[in-house]
BAVEXZA-497121 format. One record per atom (N, C-alpha, C, CB): y, x, z. Coordinates in steps of 0.2 Angstrom, whole numbers, plus 5000, padded with zeros to 4 digits. Each point is the difference from the previous one (the first is absolute). Glycine has a CB too. Example, Ala and Ser with C-alpha at 12.3 -4.5 7.8 and 13.67 -1.06 7.14 Angstrom:
<nodes>
497250665039/500649965000/500650045000/499449915006/501150074990/500650045001/500549965003/499750064990/
</nodes>
This chain:
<nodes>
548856164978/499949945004/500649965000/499150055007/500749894992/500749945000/500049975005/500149984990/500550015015/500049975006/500649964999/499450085006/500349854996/500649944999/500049985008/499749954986/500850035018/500049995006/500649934999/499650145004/499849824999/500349914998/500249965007/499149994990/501450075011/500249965008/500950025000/498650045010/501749944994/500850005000/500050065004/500649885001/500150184999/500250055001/500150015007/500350004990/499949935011/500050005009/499350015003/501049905001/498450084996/499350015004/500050085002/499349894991/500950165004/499750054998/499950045004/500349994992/500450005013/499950065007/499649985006/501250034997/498749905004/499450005003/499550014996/500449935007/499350074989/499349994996/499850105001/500449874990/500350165010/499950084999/500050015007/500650034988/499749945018/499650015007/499649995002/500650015001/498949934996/499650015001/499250034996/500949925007/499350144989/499850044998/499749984993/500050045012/500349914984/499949994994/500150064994/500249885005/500450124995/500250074994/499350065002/501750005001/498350025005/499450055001/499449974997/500450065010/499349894991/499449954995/500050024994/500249915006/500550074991/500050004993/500050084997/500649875001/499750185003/500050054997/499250025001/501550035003/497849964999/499650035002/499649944995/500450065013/499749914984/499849944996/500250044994/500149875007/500550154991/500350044995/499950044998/500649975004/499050065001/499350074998/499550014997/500250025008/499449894992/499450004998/500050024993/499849935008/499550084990/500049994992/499849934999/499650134996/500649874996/499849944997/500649945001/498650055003/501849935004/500749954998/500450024994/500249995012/499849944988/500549984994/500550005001/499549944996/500449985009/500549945003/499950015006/500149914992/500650085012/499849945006/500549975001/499350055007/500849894994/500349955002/499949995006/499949974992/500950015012/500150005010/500249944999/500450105006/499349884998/500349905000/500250005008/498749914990/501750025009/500349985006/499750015007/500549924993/498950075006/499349985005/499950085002/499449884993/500950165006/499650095001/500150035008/500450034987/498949965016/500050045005/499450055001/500549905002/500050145000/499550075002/499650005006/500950074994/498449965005/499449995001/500050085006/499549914986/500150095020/500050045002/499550074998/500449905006/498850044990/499850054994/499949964994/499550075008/500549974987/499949984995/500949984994/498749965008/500950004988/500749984997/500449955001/499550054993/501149935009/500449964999/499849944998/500750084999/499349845003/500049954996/500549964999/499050015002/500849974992/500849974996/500050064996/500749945008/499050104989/499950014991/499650004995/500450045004/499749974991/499849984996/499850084995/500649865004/498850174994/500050074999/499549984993/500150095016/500349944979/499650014994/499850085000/500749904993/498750125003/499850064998/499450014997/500550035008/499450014989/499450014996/499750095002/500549904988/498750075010/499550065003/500049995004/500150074995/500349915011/499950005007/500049925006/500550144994/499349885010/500149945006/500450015005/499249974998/500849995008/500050035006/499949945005/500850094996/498749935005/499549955005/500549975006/498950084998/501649945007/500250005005/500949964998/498950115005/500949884988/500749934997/500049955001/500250044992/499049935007/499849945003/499350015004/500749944990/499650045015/499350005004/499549955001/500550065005/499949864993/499649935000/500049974992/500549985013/499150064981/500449974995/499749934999/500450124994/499149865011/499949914999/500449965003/499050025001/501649995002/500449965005/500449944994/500150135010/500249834992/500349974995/500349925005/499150074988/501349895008/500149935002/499849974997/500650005004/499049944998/500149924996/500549945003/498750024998/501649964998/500649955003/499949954998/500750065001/499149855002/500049974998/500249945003/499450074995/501149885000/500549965002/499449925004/501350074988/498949925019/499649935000/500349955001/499350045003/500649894994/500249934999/500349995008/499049944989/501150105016/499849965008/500950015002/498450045006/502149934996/500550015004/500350005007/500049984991/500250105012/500350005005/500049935006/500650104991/499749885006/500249955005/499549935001/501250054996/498149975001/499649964998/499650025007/500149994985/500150075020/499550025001/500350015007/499450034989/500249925019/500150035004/499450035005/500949934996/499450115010/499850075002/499149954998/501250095012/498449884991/499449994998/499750014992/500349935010/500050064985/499950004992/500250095001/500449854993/499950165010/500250104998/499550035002/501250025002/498549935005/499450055002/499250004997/500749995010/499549934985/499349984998/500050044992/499949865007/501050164993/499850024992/499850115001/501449864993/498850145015/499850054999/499250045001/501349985002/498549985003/499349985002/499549994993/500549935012/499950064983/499549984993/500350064996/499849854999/500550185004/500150084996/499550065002/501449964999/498850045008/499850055004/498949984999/501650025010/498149914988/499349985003/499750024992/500249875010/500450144984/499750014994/500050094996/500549855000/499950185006/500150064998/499250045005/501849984998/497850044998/499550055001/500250055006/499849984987/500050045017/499950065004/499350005005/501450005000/498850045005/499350025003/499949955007/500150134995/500149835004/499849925005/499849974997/500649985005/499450024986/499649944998/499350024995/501349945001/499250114996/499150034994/500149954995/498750055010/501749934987/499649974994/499750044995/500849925002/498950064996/499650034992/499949974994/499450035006/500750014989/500149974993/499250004995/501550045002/497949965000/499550014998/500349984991/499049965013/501250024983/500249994994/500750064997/499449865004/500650165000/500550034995/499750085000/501149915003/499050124992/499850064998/500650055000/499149934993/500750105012/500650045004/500050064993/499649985016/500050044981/500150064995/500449974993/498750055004/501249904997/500549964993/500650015002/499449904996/500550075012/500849985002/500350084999/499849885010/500050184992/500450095000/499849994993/499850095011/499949914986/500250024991/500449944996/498850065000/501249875000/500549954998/500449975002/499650014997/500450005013/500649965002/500049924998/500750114999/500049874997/500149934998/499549964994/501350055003/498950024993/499449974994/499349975002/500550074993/499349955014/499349985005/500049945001/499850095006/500849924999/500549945003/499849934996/501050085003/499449914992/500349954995/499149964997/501350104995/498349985003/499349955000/499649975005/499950064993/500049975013/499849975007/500149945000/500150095006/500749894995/500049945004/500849984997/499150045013/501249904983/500549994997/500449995004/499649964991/500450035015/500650015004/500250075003/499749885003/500050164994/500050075003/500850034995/498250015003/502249994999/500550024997/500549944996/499350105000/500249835000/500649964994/500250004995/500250005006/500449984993/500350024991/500450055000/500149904996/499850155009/500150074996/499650035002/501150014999/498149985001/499550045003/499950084994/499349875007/501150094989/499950054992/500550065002/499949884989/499850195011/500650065004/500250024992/499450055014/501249994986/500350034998/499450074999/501249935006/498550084990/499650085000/500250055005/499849994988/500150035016/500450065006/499550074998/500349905014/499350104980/499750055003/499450025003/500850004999/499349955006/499350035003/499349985001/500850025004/499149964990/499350014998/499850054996/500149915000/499550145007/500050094997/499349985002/501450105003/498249934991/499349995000/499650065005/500149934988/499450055017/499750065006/500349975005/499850114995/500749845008/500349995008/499350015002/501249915001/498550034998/499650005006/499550035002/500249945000/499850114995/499450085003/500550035005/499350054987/501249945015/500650055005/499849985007/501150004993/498649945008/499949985008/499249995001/501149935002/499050095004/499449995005/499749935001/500550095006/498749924996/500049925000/500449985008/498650004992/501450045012/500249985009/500949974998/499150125008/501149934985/500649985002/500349924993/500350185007/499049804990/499949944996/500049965007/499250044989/500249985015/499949955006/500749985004/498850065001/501549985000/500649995003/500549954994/499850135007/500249884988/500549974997/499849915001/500250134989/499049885010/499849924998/500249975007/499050014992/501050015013/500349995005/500649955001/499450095000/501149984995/500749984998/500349964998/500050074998/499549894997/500049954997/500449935003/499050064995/501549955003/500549925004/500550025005/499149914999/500850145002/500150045007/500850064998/498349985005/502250024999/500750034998/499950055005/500949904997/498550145004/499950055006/500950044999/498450024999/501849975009/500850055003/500649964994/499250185003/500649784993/500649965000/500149935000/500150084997/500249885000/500249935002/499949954996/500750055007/499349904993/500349934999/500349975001/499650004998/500949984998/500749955005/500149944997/500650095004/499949884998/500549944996/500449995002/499649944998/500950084997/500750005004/500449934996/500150155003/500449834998/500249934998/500950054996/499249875013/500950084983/500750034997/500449995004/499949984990/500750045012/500549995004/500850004999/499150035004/500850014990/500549984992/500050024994/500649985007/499649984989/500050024994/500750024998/498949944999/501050154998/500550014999/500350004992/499850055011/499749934988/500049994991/499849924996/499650125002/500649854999/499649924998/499650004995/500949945003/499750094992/499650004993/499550004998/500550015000/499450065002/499550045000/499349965006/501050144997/499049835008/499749985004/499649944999/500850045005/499749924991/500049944997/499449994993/501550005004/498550084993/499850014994/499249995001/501150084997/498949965009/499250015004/499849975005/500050084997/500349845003/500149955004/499850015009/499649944988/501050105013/500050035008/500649965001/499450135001/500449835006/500849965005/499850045007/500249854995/500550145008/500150025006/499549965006/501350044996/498349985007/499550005005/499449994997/500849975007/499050074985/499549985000/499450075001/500649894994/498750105008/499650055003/499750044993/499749925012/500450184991/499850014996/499450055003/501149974992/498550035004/499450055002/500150084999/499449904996/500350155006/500150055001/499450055002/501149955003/498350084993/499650055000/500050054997/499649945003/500350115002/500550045002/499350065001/501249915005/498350114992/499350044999/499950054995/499649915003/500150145001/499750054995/499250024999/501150035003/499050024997/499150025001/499850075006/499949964986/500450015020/500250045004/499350055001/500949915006/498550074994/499250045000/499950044996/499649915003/500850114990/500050044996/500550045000/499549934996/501050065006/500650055003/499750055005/500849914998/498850065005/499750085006/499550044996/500149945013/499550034983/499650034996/500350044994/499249915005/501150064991/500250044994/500550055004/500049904989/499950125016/500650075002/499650034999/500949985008/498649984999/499550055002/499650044996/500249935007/499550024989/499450004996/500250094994/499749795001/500950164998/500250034992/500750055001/499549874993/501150125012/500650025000/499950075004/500649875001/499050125004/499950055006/499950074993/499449905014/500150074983/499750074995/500450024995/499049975002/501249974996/500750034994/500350035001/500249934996/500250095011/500350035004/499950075003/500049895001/499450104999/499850085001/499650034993/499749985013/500349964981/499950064996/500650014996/498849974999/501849985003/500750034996/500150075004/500649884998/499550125007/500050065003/499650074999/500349915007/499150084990/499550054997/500150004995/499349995007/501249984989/500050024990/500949995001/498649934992/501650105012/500950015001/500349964998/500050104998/499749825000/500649945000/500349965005/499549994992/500350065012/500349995009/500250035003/499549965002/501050075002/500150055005/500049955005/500650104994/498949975010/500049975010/500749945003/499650165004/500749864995/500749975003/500149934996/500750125004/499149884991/499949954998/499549935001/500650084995/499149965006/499249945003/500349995009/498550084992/501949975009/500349985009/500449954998/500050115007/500549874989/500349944999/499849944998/500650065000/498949934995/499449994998/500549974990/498949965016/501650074983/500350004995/499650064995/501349955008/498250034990/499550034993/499949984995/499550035004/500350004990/499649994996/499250035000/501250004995/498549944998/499450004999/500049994993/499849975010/499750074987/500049994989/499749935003/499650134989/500549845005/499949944999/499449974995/501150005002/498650094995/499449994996/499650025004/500350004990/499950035014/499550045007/499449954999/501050065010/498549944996/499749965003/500049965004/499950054997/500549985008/500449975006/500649954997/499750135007/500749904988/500649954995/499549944998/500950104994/498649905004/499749934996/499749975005/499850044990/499750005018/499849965003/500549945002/499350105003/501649955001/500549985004/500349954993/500350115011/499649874983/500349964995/499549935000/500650114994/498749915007/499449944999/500149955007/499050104992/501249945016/500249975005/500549964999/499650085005/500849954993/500949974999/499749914995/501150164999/498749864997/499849954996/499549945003/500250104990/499249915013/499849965003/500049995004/499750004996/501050035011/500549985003/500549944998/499850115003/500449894992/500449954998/499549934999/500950114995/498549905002/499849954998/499649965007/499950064986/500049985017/499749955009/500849975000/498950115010/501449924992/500749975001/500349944999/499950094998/500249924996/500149934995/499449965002/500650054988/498849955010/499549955002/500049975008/499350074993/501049985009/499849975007/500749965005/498850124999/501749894995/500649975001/499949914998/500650134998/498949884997/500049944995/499449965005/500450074985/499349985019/499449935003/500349995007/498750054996/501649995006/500349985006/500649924999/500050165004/500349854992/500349954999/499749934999/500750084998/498749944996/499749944999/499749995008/499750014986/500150015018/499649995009/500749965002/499050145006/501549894994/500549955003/500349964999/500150055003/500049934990/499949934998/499449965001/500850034993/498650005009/499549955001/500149975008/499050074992/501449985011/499849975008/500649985000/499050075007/501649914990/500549975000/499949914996/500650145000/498949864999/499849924994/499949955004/499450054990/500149995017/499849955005/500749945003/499150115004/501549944997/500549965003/500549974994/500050075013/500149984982/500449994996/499949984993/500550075006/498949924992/499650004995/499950054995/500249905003/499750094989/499850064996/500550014999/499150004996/500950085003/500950034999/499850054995/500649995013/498850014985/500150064993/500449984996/498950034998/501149914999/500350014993/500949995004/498749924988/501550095017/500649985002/500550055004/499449904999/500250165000/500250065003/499950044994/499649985013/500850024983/500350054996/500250075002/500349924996/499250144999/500350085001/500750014999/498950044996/501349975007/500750054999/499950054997/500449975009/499350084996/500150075000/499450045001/501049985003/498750054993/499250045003/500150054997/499149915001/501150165003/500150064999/499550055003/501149964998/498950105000/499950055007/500650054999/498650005000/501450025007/500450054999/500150075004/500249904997/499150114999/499850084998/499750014996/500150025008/499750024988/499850034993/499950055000/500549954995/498950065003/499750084997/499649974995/499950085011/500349954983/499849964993/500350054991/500249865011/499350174987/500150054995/499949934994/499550155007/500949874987/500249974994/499550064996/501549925002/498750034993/499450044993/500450054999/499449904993/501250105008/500250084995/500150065008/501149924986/498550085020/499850035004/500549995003/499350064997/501449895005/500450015006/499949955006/500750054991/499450005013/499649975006/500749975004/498850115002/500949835001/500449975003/500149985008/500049994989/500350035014/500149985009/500549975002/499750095001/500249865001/500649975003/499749985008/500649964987/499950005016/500149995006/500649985003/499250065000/501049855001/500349985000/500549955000/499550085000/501249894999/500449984996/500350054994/500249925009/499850054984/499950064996/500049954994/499250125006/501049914988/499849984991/499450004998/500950054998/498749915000/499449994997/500150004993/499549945009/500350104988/499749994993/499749944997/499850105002/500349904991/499449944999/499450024999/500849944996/498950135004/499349995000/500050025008/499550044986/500949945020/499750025007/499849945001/500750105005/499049844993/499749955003/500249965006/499250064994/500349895007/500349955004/499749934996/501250085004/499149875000/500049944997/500949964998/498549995009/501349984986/500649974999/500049924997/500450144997/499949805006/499749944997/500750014992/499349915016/500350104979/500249984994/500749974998/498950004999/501049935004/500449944998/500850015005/498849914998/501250145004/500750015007/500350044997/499650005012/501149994988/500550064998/500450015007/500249984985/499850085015/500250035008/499450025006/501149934998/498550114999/499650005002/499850035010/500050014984/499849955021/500350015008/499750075001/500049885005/500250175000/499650035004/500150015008/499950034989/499649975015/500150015006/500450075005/499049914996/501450085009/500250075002/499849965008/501250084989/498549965013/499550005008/500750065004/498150004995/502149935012/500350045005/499750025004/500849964998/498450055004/499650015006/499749975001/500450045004/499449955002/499249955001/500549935006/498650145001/501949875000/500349955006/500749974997/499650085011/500749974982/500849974997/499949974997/500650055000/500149944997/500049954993/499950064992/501249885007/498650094989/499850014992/500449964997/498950045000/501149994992/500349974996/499550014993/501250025006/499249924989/499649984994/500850044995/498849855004/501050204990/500250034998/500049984990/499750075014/500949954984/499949994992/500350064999/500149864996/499650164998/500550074997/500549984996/499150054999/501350015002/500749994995/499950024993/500750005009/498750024988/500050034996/499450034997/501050015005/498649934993/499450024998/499550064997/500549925000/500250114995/499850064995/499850075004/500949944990/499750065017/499850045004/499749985008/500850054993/499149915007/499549995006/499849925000/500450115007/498849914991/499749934998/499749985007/499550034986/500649985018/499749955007/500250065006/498949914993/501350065012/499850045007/499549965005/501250064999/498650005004/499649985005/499950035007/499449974990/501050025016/500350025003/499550025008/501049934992/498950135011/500050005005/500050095001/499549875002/500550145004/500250075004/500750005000/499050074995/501249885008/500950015001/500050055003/500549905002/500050134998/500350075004/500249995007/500550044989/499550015015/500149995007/500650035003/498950005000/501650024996/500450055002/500649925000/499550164993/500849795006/500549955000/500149995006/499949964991/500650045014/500449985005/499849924998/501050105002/498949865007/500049955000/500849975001/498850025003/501650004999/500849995000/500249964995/500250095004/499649894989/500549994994/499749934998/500350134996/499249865006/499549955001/500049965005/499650054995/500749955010/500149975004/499949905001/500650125000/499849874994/500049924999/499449984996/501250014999/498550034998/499449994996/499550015005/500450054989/499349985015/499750025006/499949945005/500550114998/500149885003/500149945006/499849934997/501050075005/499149904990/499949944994/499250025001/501249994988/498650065010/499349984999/499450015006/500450044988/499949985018/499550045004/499949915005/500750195001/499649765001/499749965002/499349964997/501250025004/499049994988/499449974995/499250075001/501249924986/499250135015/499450065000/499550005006/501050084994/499449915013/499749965008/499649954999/500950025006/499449924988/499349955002/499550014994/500749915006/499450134991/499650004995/499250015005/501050054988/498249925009/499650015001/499650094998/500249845000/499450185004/499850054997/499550035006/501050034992/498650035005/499750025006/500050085001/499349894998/501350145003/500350055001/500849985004/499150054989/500750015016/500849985004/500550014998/499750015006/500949964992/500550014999/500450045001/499849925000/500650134997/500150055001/501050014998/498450034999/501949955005/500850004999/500250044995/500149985011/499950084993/500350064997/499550044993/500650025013/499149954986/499750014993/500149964995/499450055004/500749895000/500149934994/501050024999/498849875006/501550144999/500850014998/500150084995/500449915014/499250134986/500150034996/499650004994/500550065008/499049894990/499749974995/500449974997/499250015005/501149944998/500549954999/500750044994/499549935014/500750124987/500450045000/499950044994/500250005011/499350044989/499950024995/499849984993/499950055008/499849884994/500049944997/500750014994/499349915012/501150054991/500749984999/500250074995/500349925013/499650154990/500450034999/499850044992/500450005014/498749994986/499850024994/500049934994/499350105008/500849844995/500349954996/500550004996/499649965008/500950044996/500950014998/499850074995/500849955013/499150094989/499950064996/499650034993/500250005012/499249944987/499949974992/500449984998/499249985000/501349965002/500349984998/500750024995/499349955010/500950104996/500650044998/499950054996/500349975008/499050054989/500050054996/499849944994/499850125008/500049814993/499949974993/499350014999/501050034995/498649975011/499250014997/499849935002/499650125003/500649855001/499749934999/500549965007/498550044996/501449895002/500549945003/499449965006/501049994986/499250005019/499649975006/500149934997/500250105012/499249854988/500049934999/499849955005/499650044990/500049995016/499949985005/500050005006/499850004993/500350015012/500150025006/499449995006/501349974995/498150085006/499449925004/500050055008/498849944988/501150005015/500150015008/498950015002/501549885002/498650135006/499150005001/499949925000/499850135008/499549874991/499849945004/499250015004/500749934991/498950105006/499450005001/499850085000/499949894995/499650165007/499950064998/499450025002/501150035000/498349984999/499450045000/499850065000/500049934997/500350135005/499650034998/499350045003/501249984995/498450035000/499550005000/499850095004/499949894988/499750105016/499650065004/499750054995/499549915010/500650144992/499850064995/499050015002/501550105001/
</nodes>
């Protein structure tokens, strides 16, 4: 096994108290690793594996590396500015976010969309349904995951649930935050972003599938690894295993992952179009004027034709067959790094294409002292109080959000993985009822 560890030397002795080296020696054991890759972002998990890596291998899986692999961001820059907007426009702009985002107050239903397309094609569904469904990069990057059988894997109860889902960020959010600086012009300039202008932020997975594919499919991999010796006991108690990947259980937990991903993407791409509809009333049409940034996921479970399986989870190095959306015509391609549900984020470029074609950021680490941050903390915690939302504000999780923010920021930076372009404050937040 090869282990590349993409963080500064100062991280190391926190990271190994709080019980990472033991992680990785017990990850180290599996069969079937190649690679793993430790990115800035690495935090250790009470069970399971660490997120913030990135685990190549063949023959084998491990179910409990990604537990959401539909999760992902859409980021998308809008024509509106900061200062364009007082507290009445913040509440109307957030009143048309929270009235367009699906949950169980409102029931919308999509009688037209064909929920089986959407798990077996995702975007390529998308793109035919409805031409505002994705825009001019509704065209993906091949990810893979069109693995033919997904939708013999679900129930109809847990179909019924999904259609439900539809539009809807079940347990996470939507936001807008506004720029608050730019620390890059050029690059800013390139992808016509100025200081105070609003950007969009959905922030969804396929939460309804995640309790099922454990259940359904993980729970039993689990006990049959353990009944054909690709498990020992102590290892299913940390939940740090393996699973063959031709098994049954490996193709079920690979046909999930795959039509995990494609609800995902879909349903990133409808949510946004709902909130530029119920934003047109006050501000008029904003499709063609809300440009993609950034549309990633960021988690993976996804096998390549020459059987190597792939896991990730995190800020991390994408391949160029680990998909995504990219708009063509941009050089410096953006990506989003999430400080929490209450701090500031940032819009991100790589230094260095050849080794890491995009990041896509969240699961900051919990272990940074708010102390060193202090000035950062303070600058942003009055814009964080008035921001609109419907969850209570919560101090001491937004100041060490805020922090860990900063400190895994600075910390791509300094190892050369990527240069911060953007700086965005809160303004708006949603998030949606599980």
């Amino acid at each position: 096994m090869t282990l590349h560890e993409h963080y500064l030397p100062a991280a190391r002795r926190l990271l190994d108290a709080a019980g990472l080296r033991r992680s990785l020696d017990e990850i180290r054991r599996l069969p079937g690793i190649e690679t793993v890759d430790v990115f800035p972002d690495v935090t250790v998990k009470d069970w399971g594996f660490p997120s913030g890596l990135a685990i190549r291998s063949r023959g084998y899986l491990y179910p409990l590396a990604v537990p959401d692999p539909g999760s992902g961001y859409h980021v998308s820059a809008l024509p509106m500015h900061r200062d364009q907007l007082g507290p009445d426009e913040v509440r109307a702009l957030y009143d048309a976010v929270a009235s367009s985002v699906n949950h169980r107050d409102l029931r919308y239903e999509y009688p037209k969309v064909d929920l089986d397309r959407v798990l077996a094609d995702g975007l390529d569904y998308a793109a035919q349904l409805h031409p505002d469904l994705g825009g001019p990069a509704a065209e993906p990057a091949d990810r893979g995951w069109h693995r033919a059988g997904v939708v013999a894997r679900f129930d109809d109860d847990l179909k019924a649930t999904l259609r439900r889902s539809l539009g809807g960020a079940d347990g996470h959010y939507v936001a807008v935050q506004w720029i608050q600086q730019l620390l890059d012009p050029e690059t800013a300039q390139r992808h016509g972003l100025r200081t105070g202008q609003l950007v969009l932020i959905i922030h969804i997975g396929a939460r309804p599938m995640r309790e099922y594919i454990y259940r359904r499919y993980g729970l039993p991999a689990a006990e049959h690894s353990l009944h054909d010796g690709t498990a020992l006991p102590e290892q299913l108690r940390t939940g740090i295993f393996a699973v063959r990947s031709d098994s049954p259980y490996g193709e079920a937990y690979l046909d999930c992952a795959a039509a995990s991903a494609n609800f995902g993407y879909f349903n990133r791409h409808l949510v946004r179009l709902n909130v530029l509809a119920a934003l047109a009333p006050r501000w008029g049409d904003l499709t063609g004027q809300a440009p993609l940034l950034q549309h990633r996921h960021h988690t993976e479970l996804s096998i390549a034709a020459d059987q190597t399986v792939t896991a990730r989870r995190g800020i991390q190095r994408l391949d160029a067959d680990a998909g995504g959306e990219w708009l063509p015509d941009r050089r410096d391609p953006l990506s989003y790094v999430a400080g929490g549900e209450f701090g500031s984020s940032y819009l991100v470029t790589t230094t260095d294409p050849d080794r890491y074609a995009n990041l896509c950021g969240h699961g900051i680490p919990e272990w940074q002292p708010v102390g060193r941050f202090r000035d950062q903390i303070d600058d942003c915690l009055p814009h964080a109080r008035a921001a609109v939302r419907n969850s209570a504000f919560a101090p001491a999780t937004f100041a060490r959000d805020v922090a860990n923010l900063e400190e895994t920021t600075a910390h791509v930076c300094d190892i050369g993985m990527a240069r911060p372009v953007a700086r965005l404050y809160p303004l708006a937040n949603f998030r949606s009822p599980i």
